[in-house]
Rosetta silent file (secondary structure, phi, psi, omega in degrees, C-alpha in Angstrom):
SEQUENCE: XXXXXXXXXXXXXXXXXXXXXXXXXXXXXXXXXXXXXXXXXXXXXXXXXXXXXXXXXXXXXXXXXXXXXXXXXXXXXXXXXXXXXXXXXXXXXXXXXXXXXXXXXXXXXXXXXXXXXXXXXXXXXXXXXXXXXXXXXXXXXXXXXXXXXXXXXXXXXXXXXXXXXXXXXXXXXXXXXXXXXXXXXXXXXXXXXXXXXXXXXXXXXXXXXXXXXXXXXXXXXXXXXXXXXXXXXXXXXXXXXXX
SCORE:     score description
SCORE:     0.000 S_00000001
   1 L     0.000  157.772 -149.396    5.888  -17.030 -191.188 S_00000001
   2 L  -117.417  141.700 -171.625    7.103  -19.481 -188.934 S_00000001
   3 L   -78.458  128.257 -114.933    4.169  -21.911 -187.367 S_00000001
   4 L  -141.687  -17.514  172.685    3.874  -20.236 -183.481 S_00000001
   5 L   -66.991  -45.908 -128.989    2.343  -24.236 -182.965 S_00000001
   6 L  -115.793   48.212 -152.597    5.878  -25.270 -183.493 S_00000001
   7 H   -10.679  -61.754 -171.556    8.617  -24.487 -180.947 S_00000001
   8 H   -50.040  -20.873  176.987   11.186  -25.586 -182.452 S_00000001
   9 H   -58.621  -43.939 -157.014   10.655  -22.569 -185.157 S_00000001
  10 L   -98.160  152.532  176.070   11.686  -20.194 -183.339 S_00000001
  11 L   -56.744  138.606 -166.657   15.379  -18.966 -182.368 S_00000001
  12 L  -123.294  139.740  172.974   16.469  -20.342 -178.792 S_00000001
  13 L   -99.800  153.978  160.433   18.798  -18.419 -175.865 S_00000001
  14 E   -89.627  145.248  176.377   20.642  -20.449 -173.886 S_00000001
  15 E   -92.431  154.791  160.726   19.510  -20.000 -170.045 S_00000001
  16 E  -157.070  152.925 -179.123   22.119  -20.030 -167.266 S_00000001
  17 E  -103.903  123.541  160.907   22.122  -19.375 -163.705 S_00000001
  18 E  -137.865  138.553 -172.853   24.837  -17.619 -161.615 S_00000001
  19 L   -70.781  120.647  171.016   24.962  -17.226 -158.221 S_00000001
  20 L  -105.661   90.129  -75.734   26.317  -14.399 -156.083 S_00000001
  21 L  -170.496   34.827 -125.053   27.468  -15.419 -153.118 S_00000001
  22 L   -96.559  176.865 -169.139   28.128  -12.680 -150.657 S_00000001
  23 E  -137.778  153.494  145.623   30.281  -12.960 -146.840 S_00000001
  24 E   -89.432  112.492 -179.903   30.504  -10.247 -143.966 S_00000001
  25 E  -117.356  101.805 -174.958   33.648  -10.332 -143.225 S_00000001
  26 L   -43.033  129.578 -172.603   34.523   -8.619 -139.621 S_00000001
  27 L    22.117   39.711 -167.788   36.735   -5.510 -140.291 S_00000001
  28 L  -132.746  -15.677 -158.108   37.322   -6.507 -143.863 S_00000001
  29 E    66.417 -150.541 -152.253   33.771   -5.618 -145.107 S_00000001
  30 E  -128.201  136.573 -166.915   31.481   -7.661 -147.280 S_00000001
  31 E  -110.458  166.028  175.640   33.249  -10.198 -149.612 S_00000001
  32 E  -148.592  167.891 -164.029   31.642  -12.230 -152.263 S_00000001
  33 E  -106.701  113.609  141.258   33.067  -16.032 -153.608 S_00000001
  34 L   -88.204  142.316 -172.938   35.007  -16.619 -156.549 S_00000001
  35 L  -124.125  128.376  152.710   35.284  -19.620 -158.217 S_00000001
  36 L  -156.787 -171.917 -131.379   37.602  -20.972 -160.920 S_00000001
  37 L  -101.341  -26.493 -176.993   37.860  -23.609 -163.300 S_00000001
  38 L    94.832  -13.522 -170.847   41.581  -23.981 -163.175 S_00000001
  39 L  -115.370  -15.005 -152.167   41.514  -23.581 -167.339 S_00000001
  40 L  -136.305 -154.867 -168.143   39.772  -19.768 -167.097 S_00000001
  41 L   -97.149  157.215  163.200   38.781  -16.706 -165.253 S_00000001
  42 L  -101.499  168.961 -152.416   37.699  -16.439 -162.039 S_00000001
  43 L  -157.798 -176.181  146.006   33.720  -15.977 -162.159 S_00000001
  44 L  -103.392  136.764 -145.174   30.934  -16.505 -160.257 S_00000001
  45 L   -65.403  126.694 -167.266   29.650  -19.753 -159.494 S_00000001
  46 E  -163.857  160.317  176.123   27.277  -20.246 -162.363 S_00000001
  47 E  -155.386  155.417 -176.433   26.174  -22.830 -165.239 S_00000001
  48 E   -74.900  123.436 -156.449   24.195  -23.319 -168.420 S_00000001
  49 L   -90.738  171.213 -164.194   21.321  -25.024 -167.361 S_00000001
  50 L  -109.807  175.591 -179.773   21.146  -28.665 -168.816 S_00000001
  51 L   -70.132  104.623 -175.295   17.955  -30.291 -170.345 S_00000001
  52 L    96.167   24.293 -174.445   14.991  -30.808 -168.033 S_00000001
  53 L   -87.674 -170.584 -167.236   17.039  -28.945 -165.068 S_00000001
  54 L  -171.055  139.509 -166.224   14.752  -26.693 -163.117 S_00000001
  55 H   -58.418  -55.144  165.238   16.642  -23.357 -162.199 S_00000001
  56 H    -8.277  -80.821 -174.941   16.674  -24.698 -158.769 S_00000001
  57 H   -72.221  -22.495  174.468   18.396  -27.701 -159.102 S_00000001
  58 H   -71.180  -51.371  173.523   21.070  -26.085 -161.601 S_00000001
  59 H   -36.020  -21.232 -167.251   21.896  -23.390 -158.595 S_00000001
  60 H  -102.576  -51.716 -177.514   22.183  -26.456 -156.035 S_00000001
  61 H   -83.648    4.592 -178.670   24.540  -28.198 -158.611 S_00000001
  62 L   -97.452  -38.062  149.843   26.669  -25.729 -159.488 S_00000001
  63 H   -46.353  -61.270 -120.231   27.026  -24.754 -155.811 S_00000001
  64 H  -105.327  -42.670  175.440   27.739  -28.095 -155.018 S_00000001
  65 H   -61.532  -69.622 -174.080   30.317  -28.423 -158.066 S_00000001
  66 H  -105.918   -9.265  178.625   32.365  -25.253 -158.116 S_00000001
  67 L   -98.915  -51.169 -179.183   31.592  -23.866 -154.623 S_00000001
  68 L   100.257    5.957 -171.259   31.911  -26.848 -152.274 S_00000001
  69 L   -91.794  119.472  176.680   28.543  -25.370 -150.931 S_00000001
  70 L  -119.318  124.830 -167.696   25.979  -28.145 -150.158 S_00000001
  71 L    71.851   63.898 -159.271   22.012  -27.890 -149.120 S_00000001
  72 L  -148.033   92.701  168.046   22.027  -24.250 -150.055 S_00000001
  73 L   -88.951   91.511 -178.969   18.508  -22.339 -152.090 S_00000001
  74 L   -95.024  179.623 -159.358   19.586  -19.087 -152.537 S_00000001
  75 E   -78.104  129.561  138.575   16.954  -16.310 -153.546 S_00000001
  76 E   -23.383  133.209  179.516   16.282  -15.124 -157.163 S_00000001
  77 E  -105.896  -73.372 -149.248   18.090  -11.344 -157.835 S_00000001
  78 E  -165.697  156.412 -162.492   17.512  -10.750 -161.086 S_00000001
  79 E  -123.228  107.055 -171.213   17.100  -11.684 -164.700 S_00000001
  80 E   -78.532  124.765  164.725   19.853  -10.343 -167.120 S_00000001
  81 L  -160.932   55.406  150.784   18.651  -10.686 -170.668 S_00000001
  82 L   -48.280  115.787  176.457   20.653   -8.237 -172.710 S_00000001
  83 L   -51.785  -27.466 -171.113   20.889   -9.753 -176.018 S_00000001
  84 L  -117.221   33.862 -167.430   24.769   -9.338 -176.443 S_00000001
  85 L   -78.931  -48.271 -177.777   25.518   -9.062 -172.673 S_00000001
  86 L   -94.508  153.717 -172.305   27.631  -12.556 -173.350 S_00000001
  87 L   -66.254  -18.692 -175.312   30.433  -13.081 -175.880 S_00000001
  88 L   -79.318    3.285 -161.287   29.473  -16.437 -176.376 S_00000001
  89 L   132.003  172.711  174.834   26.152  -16.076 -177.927 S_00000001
  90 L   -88.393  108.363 -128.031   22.770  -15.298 -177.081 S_00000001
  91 E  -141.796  128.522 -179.631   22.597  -16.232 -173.554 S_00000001
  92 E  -127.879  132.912 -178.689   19.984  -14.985 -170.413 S_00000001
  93 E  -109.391  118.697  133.171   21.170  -15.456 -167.058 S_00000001
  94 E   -25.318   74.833 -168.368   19.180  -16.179 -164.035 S_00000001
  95 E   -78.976  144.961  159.087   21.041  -14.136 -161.022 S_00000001
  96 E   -90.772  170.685  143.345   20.707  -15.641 -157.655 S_00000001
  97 E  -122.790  151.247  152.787   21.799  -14.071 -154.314 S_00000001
  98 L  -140.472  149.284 -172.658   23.204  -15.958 -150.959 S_00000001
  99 L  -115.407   89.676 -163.436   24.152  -14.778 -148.212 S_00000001
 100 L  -114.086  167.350  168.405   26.699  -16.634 -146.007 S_00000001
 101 L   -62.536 -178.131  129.149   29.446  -16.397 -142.864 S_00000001
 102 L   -53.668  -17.597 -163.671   33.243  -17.060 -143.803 S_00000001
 103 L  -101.740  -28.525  167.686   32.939  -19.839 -141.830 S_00000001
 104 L   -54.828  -63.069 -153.329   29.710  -21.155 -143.751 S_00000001
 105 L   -97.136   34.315  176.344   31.425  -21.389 -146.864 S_00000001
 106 L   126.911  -78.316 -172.223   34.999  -23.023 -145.503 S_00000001
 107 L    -8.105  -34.606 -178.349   37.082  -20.093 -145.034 S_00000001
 108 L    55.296  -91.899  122.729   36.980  -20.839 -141.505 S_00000001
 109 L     1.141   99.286 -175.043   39.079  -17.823 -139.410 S_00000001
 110 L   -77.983  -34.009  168.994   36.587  -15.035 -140.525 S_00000001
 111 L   -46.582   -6.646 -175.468   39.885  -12.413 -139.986 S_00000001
 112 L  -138.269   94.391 -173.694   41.998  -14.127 -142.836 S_00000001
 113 L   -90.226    2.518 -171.080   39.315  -14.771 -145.573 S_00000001
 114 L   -76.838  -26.135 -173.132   42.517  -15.012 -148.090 S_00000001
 115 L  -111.151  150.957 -174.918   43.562  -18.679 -146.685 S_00000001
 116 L  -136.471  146.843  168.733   41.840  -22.050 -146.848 S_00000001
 117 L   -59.368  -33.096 -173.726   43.278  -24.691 -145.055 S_00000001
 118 L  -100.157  132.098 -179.393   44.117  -27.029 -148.479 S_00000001
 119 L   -85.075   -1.235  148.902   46.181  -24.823 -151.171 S_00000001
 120 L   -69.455  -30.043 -156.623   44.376  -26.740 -153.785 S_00000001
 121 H   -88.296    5.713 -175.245   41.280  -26.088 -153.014 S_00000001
 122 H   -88.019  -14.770 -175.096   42.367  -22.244 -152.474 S_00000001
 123 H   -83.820  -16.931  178.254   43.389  -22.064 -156.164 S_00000001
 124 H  -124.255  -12.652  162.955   39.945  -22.607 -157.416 S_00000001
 125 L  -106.677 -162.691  106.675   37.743  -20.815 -154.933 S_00000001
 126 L  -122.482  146.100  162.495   38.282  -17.009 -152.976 S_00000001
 127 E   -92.983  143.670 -163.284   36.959  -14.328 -151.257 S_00000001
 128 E  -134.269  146.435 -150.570   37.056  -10.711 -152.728 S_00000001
 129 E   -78.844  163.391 -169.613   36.229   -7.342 -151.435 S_00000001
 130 L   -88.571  -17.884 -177.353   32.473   -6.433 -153.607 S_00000001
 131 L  -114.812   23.304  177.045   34.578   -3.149 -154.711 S_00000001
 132 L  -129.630  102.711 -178.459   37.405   -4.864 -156.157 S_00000001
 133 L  -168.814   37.855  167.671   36.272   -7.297 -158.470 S_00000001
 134 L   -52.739  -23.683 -158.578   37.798   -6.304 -162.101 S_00000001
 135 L   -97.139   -1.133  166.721   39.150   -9.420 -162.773 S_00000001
 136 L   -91.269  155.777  174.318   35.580  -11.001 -163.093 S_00000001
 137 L   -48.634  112.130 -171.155   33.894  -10.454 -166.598 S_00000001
 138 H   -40.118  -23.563  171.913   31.636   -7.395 -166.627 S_00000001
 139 H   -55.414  -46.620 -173.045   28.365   -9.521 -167.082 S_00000001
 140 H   -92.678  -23.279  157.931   29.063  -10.728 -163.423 S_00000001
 141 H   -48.077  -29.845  178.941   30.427   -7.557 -162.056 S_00000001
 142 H  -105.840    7.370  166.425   27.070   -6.435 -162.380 S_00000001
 143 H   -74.350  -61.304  174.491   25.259   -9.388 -160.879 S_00000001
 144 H   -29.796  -68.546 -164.761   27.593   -8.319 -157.720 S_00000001
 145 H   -29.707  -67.895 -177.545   27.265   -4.584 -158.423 S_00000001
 146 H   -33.635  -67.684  175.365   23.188   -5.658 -158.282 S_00000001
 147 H   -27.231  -76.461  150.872   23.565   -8.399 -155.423 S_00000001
 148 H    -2.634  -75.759 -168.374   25.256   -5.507 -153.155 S_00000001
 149 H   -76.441  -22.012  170.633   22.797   -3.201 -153.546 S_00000001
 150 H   -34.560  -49.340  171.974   19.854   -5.714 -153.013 S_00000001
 151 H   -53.579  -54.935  166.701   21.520   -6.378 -150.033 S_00000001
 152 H   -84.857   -3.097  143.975   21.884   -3.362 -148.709 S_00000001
 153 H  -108.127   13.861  158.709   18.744   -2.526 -148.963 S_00000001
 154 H   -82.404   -9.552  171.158   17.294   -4.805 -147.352 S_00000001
 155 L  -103.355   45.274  138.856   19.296   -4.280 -144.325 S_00000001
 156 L   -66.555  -40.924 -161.794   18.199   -0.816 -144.336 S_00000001
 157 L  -131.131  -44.222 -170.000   14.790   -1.886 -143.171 S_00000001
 158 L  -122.500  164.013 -169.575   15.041   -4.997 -141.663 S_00000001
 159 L   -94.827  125.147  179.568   17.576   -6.664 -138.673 S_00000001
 160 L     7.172   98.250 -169.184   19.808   -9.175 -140.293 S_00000001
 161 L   -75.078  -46.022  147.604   17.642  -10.398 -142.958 S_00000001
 162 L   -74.466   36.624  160.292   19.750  -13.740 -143.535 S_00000001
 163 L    31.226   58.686  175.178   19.904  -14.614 -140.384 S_00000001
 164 L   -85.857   -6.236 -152.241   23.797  -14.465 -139.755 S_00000001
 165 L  -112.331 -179.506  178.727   23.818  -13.722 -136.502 S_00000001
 166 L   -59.994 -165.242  171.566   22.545  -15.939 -133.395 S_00000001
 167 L   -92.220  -29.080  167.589   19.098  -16.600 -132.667 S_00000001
 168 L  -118.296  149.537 -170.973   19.854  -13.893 -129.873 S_00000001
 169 L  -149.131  131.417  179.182   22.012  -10.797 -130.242 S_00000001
 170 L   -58.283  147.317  166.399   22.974   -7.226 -128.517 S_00000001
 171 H   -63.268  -34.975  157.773   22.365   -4.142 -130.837 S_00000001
 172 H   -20.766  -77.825  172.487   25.974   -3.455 -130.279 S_00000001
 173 H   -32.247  -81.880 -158.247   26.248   -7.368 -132.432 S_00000001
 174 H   -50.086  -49.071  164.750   23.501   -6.291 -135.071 S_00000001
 175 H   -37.789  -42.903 -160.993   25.086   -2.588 -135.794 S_00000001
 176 H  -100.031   11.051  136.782   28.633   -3.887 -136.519 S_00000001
 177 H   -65.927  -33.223 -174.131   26.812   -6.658 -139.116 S_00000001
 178 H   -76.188  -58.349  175.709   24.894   -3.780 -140.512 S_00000001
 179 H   -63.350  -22.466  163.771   28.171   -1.835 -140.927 S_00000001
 180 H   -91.690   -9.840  167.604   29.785   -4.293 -142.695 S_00000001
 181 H   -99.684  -17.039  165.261   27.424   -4.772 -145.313 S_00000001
 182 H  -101.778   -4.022  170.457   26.941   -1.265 -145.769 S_00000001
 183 L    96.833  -24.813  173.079   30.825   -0.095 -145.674 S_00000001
 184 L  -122.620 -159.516 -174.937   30.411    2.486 -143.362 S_00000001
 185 L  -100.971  149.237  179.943   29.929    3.202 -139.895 S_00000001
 186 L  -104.534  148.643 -160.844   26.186    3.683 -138.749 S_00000001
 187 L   -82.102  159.619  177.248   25.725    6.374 -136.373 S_00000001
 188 H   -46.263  -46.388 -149.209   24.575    4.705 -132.859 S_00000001
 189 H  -111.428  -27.914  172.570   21.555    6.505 -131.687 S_00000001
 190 H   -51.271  -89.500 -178.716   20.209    6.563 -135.291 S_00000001
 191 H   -39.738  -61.986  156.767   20.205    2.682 -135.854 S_00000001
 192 H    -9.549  -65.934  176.214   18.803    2.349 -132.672 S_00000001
 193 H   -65.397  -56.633 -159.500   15.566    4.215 -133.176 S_00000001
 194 H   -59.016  -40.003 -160.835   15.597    2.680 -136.797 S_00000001
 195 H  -100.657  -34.695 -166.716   15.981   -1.301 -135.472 S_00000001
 196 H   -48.171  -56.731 -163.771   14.354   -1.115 -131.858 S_00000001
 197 L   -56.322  -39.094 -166.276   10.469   -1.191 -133.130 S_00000001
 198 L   -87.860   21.452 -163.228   11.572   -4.531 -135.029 S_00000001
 199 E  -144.690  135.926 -149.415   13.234   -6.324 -132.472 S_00000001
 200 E  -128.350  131.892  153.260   11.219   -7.871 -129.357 S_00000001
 201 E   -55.639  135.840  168.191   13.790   -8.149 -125.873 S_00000001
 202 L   -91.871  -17.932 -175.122   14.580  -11.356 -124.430 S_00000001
 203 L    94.841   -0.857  171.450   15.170  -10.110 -120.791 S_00000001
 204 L  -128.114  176.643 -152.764   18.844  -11.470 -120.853 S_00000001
 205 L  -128.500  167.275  158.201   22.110   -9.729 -121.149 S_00000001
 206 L  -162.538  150.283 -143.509   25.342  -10.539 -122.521 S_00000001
 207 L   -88.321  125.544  177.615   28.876   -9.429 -121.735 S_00000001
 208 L  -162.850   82.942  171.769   30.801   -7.268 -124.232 S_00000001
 209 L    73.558 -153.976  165.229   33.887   -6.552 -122.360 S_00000001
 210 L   -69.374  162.295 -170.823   34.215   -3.628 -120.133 S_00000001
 211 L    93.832  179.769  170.923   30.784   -1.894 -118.887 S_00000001
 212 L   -94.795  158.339 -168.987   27.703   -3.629 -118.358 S_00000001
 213 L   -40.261  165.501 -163.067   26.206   -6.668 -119.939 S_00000001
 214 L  -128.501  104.920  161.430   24.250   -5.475 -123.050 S_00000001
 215 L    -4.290  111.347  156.410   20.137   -6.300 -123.713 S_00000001
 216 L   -79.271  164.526 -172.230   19.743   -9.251 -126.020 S_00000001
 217 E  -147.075 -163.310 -166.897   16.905   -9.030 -128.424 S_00000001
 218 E  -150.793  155.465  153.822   15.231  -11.366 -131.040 S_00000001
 219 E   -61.928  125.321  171.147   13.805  -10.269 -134.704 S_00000001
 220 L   -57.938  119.467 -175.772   10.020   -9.746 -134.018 S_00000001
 221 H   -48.177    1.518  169.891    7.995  -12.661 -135.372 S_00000001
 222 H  -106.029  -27.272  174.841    6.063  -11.062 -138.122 S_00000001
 223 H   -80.824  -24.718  169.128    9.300   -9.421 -139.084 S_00000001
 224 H   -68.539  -67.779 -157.245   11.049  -12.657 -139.368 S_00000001
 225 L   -72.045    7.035  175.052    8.014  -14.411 -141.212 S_00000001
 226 L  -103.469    5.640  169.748    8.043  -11.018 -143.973 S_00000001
 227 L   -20.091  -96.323  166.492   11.922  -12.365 -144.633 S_00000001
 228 L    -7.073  -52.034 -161.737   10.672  -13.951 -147.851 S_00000001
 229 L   -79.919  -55.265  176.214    8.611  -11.653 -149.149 S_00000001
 230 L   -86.589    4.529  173.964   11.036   -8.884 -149.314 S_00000001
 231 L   -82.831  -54.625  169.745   14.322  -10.979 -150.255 S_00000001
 232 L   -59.018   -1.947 -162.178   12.335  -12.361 -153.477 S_00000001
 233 L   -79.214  159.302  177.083   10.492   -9.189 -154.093 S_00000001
 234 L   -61.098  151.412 -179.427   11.074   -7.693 -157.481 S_00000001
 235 L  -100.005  153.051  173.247   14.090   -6.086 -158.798 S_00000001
 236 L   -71.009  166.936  170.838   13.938   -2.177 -159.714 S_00000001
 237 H   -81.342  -25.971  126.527   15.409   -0.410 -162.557 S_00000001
 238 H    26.009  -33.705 -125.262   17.094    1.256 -160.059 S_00000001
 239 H  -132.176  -51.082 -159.392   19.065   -1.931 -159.159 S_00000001
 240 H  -114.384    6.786  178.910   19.847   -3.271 -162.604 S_00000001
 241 L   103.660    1.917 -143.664   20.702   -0.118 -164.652 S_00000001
 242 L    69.739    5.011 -177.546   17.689   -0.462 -166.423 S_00000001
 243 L   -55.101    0.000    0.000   18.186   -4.053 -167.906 S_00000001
């Protein structure tokens, strides 16, 4: 029997973190960031964590590395730890989620999310529709697959939960954010009733086009400060397939 004093005894997985990394992208839907190595696959931004790392700090350097993304925590998803999920060994992954603009992570011109200004740097990162994504390795198709739905349900229940949008915004604004992370169209009068209780009026308007200016609103301050709670909240089996 192997002495349970003695760490070192026992058979070790390698940990690694990878990061999902999803964009709304106005009349394109919701995109997520590929990264690649220039020698490989295109992936998700992710790494083996290194000796003494804290899960944190590998997610910040790996961002920072293969993303170009700097000053960035994203949220724990979920923790894959199928023995044989990777080919390389026995290996448990740490999923993250973030949630960013096109313009947060470079892209700039949220309508063309295919071009980066430098054509080097376009060759190792991209954005990719969340229902096209074959050409990544199935272990990270389902950190997306996961991410996605995480995503969408929290913006089921709560008004832009990552706080893409201004600090103030028309329901008009919040619906067609809503609609892009869920793929379809929301019906008007629905979403209304559904978002209204959670959202406290500023008393100013803003202009969107013909008709009259449109009610700005705010996220209600207790609904803001439960952010946290329910982005980090546990994942379901629901969510990961049963993993």
């Amino acid at each position: 029997m192997p002495d349970s004093t003695q760490l070192t005894q026992f058979p070790r997985p390698s940990v690694a973190v990878d990061t999902a990394v999803l964009c709304p992208v106005p009349r394109r839907g919701l995109h997520v960031l590929l990264t690649h190595s220039g020698d490989g696959a295109w992936q998700l931004p992710g790494s083996i964590l290194r000796p003494q790392e804290r899960l944190a700090e590998a997610v910040a350097r790996c961002l920072r590395e293969k993303a170009r993304l700097i000053d960035r925590a994203p949220v724990q998803l979920h923790v894959f730890d199928q023995p044989d999920r990777d080919d390389r060994g026995w290996v448990i992954s740490v999923a993250h989620l973030d949630v960013l603009s096109t313009r947060d992570v470079g892209f700039g011109d949220a309508s063309s999310p295919e071009t980066e200004p430098d054509p080097q740097d376009a060759r190792r990162r991209k954005l990719a529709p969340v229902h096209s994504v074959r050409e990544l390795s199935a272990e990270h198709q389902e950190i997306v697959r996961v991410a996605v739905h995480r995503l969408r349900s929290l913006h089921e229940r709560t008004p832009d939960p990552f706080g893409l949008l201004p600090d103030e915004f028309s329901l008009r604004q919040l619906r067609e954010l809503h609609e892009i992370v869920s793929g379809e169209d929301l019906q008007a009068d629905t979403f209304r009733r559904t978002m209204l209780p959670l959202l406290a009026p500023t008393g100013q308007a803003v202009s969107q086009g013909r008709g009259r200016p449109a009610q700005t609103f705010t996220r209600r301050a207790e609904i803001a400060l439960r952010r946290d709670v329910d982005i980090v909240g546990p994942s379901t089996g629901a969510e990961n397939g049963g993993r």
